[in-house]
N, C-alpha and C positions, 0 to 999 in steps of 0.2 A: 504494500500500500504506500502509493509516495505521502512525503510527508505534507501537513497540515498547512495553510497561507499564514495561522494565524493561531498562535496558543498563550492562553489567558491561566494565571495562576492563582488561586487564593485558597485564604487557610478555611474558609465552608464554603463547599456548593452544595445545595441543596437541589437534589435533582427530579426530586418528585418523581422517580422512575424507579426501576432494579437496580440500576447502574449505585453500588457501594463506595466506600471508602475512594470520593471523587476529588483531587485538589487540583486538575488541568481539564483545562476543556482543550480541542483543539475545532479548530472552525476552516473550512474549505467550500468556496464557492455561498457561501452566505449559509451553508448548510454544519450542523454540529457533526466532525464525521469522528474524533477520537474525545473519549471518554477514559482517565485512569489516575493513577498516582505522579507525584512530580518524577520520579523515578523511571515511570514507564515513559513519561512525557520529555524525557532528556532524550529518548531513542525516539520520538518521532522527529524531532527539530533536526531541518537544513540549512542549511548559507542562506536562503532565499524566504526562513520562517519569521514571522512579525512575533518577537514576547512581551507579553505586559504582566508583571507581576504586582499583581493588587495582594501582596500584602496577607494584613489581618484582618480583609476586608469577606463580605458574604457576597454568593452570587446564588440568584435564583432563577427561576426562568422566569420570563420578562412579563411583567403585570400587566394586565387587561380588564377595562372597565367595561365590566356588564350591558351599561346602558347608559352613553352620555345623548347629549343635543347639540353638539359644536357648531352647528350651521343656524338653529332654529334659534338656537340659545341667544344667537348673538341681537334678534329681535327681541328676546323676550327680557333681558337683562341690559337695559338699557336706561340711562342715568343714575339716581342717589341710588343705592341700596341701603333697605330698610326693615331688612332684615332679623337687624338687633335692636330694633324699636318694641320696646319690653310694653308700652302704652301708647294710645290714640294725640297725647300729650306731646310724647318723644319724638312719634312719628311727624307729628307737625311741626316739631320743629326742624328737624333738621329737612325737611321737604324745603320749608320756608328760606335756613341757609342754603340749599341747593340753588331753589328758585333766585334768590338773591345775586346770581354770578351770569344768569342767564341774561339774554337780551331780552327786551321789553314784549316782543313778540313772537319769542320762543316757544311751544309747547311743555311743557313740563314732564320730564321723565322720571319715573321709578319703577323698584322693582325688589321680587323680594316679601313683601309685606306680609308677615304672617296676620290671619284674620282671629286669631288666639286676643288679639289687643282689644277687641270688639264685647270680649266677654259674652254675656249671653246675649248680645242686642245683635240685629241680622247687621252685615259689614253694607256702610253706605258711605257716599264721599261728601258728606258733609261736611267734615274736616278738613277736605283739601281745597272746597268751596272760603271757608275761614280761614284756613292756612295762605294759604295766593292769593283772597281777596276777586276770587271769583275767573282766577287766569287759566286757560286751557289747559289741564292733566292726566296723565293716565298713568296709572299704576297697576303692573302686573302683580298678581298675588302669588305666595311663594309655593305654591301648587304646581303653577302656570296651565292651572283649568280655568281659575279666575282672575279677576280684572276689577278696579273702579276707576272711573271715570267720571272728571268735573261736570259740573249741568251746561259750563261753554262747550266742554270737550264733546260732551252729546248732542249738545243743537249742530257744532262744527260738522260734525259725522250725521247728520240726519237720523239721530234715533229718539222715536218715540214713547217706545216701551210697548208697541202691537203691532211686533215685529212675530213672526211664528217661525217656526225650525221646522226642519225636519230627523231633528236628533232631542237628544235630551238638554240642548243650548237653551238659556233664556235671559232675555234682560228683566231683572227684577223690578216692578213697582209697587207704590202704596198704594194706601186701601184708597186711595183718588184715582188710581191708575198712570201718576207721573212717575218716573224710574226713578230710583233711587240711587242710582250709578253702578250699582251691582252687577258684573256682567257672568253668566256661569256658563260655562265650556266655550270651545272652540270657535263655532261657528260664530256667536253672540259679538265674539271678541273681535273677532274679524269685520263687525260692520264699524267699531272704532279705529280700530288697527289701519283700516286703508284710508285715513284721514291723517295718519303721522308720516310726518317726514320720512322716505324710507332711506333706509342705508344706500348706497352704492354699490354694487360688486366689488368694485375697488376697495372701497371700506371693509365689506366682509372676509375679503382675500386677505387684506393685513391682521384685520381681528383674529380669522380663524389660525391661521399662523404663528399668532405670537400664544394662541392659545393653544394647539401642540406642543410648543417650545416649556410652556409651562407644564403641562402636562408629561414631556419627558422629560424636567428638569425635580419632578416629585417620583419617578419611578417608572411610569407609566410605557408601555411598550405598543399598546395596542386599545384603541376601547370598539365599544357597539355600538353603530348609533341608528337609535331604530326610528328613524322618520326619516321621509323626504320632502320637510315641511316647505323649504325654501325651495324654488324653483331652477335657483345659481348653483343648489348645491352640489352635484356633478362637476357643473363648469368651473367652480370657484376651485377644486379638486385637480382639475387638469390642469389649471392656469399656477396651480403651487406646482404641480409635475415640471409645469415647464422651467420653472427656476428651480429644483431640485427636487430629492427624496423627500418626501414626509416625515416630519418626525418621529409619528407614529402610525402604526398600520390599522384601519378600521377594514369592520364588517358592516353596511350595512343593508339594514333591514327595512324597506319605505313603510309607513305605516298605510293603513286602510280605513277610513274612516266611517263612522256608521249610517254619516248622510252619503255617502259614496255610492255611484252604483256599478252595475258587472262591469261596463265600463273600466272603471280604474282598476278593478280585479286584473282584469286583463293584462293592462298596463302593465302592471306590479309584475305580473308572470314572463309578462316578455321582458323584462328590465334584469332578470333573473342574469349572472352571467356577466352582468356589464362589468369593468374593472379597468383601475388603471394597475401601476407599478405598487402602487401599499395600500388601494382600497378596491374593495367590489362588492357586487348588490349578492346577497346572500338571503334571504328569507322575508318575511313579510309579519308588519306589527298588526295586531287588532288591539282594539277598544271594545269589552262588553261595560263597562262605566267608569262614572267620573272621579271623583275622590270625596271621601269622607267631609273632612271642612269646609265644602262648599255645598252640602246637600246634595250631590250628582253620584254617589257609590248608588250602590245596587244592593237594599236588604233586606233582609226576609221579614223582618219587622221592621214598619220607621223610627227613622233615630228621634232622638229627643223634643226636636223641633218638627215632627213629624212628615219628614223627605227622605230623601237615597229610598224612595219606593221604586225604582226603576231602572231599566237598564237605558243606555244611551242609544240602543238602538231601539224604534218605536215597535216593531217585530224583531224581538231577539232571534228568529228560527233562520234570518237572513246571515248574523255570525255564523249559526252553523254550517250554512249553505255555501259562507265563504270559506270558513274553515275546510270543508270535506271537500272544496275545488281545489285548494292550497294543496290538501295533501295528492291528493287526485295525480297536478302537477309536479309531486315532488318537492312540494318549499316547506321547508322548514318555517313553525311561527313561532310568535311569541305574543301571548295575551294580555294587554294590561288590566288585570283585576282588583279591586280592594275592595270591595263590601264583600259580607260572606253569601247572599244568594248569586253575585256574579261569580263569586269564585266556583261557587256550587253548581252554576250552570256552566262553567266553562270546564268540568273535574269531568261533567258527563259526557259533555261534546269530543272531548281528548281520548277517552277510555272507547270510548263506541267508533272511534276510527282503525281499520284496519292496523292489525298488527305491521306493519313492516319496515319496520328499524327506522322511520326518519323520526325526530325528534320535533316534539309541541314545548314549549315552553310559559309558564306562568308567570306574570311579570307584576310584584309588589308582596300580594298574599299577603295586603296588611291585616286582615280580620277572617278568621276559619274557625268556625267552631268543628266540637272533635266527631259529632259522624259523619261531616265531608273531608276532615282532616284523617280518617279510616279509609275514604274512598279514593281519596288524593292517595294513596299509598299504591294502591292496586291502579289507578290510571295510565300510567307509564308517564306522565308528566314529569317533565324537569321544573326546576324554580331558578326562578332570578330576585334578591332581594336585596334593600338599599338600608344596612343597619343605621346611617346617621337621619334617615326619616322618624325613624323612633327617637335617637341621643337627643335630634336636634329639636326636634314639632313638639315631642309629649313629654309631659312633665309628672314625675311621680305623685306628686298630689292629685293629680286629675283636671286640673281647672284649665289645661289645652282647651281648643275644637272639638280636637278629635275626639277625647276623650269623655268631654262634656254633651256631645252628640250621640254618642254609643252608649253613653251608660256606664256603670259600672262594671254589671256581667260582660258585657262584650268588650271591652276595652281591656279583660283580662285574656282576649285572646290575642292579642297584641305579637306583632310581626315575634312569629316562634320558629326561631332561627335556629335552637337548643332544638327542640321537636321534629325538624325538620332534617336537620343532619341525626338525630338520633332513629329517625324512620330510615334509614340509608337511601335519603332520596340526591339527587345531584344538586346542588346548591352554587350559582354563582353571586357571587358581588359586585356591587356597582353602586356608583353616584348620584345616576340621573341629572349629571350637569345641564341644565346652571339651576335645579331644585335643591342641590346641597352640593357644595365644595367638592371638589371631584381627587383631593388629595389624596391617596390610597394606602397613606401611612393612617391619617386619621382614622380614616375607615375602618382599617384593620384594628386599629385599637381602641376604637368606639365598639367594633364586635364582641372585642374580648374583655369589657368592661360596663357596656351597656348604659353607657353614659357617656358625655362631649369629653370624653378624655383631656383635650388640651386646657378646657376650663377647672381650677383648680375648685374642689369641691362640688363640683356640679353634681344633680341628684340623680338615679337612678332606677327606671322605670324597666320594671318586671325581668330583674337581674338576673332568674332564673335561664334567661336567654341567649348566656355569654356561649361566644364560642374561644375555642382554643387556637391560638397564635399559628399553628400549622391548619387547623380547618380554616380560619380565615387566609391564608397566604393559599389555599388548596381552591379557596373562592374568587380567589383572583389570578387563577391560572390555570391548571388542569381543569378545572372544573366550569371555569366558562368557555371551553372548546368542549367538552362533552357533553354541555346543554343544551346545544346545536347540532350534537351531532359529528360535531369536528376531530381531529385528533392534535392535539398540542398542549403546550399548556408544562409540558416536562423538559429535562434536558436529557436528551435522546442521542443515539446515532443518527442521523438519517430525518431529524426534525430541523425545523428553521431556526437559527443564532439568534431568539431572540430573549435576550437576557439582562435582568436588570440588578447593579450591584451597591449594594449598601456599606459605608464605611463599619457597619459590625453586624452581628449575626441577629435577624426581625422578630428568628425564636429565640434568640435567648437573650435579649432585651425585657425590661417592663413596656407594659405600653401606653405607660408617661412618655418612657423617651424614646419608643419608637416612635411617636407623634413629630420630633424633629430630629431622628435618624437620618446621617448625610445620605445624599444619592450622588457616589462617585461618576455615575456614568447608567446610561442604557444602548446596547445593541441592537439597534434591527437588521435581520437576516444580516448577520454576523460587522455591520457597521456601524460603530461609534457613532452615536446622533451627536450633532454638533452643537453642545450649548452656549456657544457663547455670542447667541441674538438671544439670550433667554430677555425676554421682555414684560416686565411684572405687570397689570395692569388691575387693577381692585373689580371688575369687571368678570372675569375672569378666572380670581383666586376663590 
């Protein structure tokens, strides 16, 4: 066997494979082709081999986020973030500092906003109506199902509030029938959204770019990005090809949406296949409903405020329909559920498709109670789940959204991560960027802690849930190529160089300080990503 282009040293790799007692990799043609000790690895080295020895450093196989939105994201997080606006108070003001810097006929941007600040009262923009003094606004909420909008920003955009969907979208109004700025799902959002200034492509090509950069500068190797909300998003993808590599390699997935008809079915199936050099279209996202905080889940009782009675599609039997053409075709999907009757209609759609090895995938599985969480075991379902959804939205007292919409009993089914790996089901991890920080150190030690890790003292909600520093690192690598279906995720013979290295060992850190554990470097298909355009932007982190 001639010898390796390229052999990398350190005191742990951790290979998630059979491969033991590993301190050399050896890399050839962007492919891992030698695997051994430093010993074995003095006999593959020639005149002509590249060595880098890192050290007392760890090398894993290269991390991959579950489910980001890097193209969609970059509309939906756009101006103040207001995020860590703890009251309607907080958030006014720093809206007000935001607005203060802007030009006089500016729209006003934010995003972020958790509706937790709202308390039991339904979320309306009366506050940002006070706060600006009546100036155009719109504020995504940190779901990104919902939205408020000033009463300018609604005359601006022509909405009235008897506007009808053909999904489970709606713009909220009072008992007079004026809106209250409320906007719930997609569609709703969209009759605002095309009255703001839009990005440029140019602009998104530099955004999405500096936000790989950051993204391989936290570890990251690869993430999923299950929509093809923007319309640039291919092109914005080819247009970074032409000034080079990507920093990191996606899969994605275009979503499907429940006003959509066979039409974009279609679409989505021919798109199957497309790819450039470090991205291509792989599988298809659905929506059986919306999310808990906004009243748009799907459940089987209404929650507190008596909503999430439905699914977002107005005939669910039409997901089916779409689903069993997906598999029909061969695509791999991925469901986003989080009330427990959509999960429960989505545990039967998955289990009643023909056996044959492609993989369905569940996407949040924030609330299951345990006889669909019996059937979910026997479905052949994989899971995708976002532990800082939990650290970061719910709070162990209960007095979240979430939690105050659910109730008690059902907010004790709360994203069962512990449950879910103890049913030996496949489990991947992810972000859901820009719904929470896409950092994958946090991540990991928000899992194994069940709490914002990096906030010292922060409280923790239903602890019972922790996973273990290798199931989390198994979530962010083997285990989101096996969720799909794929084979990766290890350091293999004969798999892709893609590897990412930490100045110390992720298992045998706490994860306090895995939280800022250096990242000496990530490989894709066996090349150093080059971080030194890493470009911070608060947007983005």
């Amino acid at each position: 066997m001639p010898g390796p282009q390229t052999v990398l040293y350190a005191r742990t790799i951790h290979t998630l494979g059979t491969a033991e007692d590993v301190s050399a990799i050896g890399i050839t043609d962007g492919l891992i082709s030698h695997l051994g000790t430093a010993s074995e690895a003095a006999g593959w080295i020639t005149a002509d081999t590249e060595v880098i020895d890192y050290g007392e450093a760890a090398i894993t196989p290269g991390l991959v986020d579950a489910h980001i939105h890097p193209v969609f994201g970059q509309s939906v997080a756009r101006g103040v973030f207001l995020g860590d606006a703890r009251t309607v108070e907080e958030a006014s003001l720093r809206l007000a500092e935001y607005a203060s810097k802007l030009g006089p006929k500016e729209i006003v941007l934010g995003h972020g906003l958790n509706v937790s600040i709202f308390g039991a009262s339904e979320p309306s923009s009366g506050f940002i109506d006070s706060a600006l003094a009546g100036r155009p606004a719109y504020i995504s909420c940190f779901d990104a199902h919902s939205a408020l909008a000033s009463k300018s920003m609604l005359q601006l955009a022509g909405v009235r509030g008897t506007e009808t969907f053909t999904d489970g979208s709606s713009v909220v109004v009072d008992e007079n029938g004026v809106p209250t700025g409320f906007l719930r799902e997609f569609a709703a959002m969209a009759l605002v959204e095309s009255a703001l200034p839009p990005l440029s492509i140019d602009d998104k090509v530099d955004a999405v770019y500096r936000l790989f950069i950051n993204m391989a500068a936290s570890g990251l190797t690869g993430g999923e990005m299950l929509d093809l909300a923007d319309p640039d998003s291919l092109e914005i993808f080819r247009r970074l090809e032409a000034r080079g590599d990507l920093p990191i390699k996606l899969r994605i997935a275009p979503w499907i949406m429940a006003s959509d008809d066979t039409g974009t079915l279609d679409q989505m199936i021919d798109l199957q296949g497309t790819h450039g050099r470090r991205w291509h279209v792989r599988g298809v996202k659905l929506m059986i409903d919306g999310t808990i905080d906004n009243g748009t889940a799907w459940l089987y009782e209404p929650d507190t405020e008596g909503e999430s009675t439905a699914s977002l599609y107005l005939n669910p039997g039409q997901y089916v329909q779409n689903l069993r053409s997906l598999d029909e075709a061969g695509v791999t999907t991925t469901t986003h559920a989080i009330g427990d009757q959509g999960i429960g209609y989505v545990i039967s759609a998955i289990a009643d498709l023909p056996k044959n090895g492609l993989r369905h995938r569940i996407e949040h599985l924030e609330e299951i109670n345990d006889q669909d969480f019996a059937r979910l075991k026997d479905s052949g379902a994989t899971i995708s789940m976002q532990p800082t959804h939990c650290t970061h939205f719910v709070r162990a007292d209960g007095t979240d959204t979430w939690s105050r919409r659910l109730g008690e009993h059902r907010s004790g089914f709360a994203f069962r991560l512990r449950d879910v790996k103890d049913a030996g089901l496949v489990l991947a991890l992810g972000s859901d960027w820009p719904i929470a920080p896409f950092d994958p150190r946090l991540i990991m030690a928000d899992a194994q802690t069940r709490r914002r890790t990096e906030v010292p003292g922060s409280d923790s909600a239903y602890p019972r849930h922790k996973l273990s520093a290798l199931e989390a690192l198994e979530g962010y690598t083997v285990n989101v190529h096996e969720s799909s279906g794929a084979r990766g995720g290890r350091i293999e013979v004969g798999l892709p160089a893609d590897l990412s290295i930490f100045a110390a060992d992720p298992l045998g850190v706490s994860p306090e300080e895995l939280c800022s554990l250096e990242v000496l470097g990530t490989y894709v298909d066996g090349q150093l990503v080059d971080l030194g355009a890493k470009l911070v932007d608060a947007a983005v982190v």
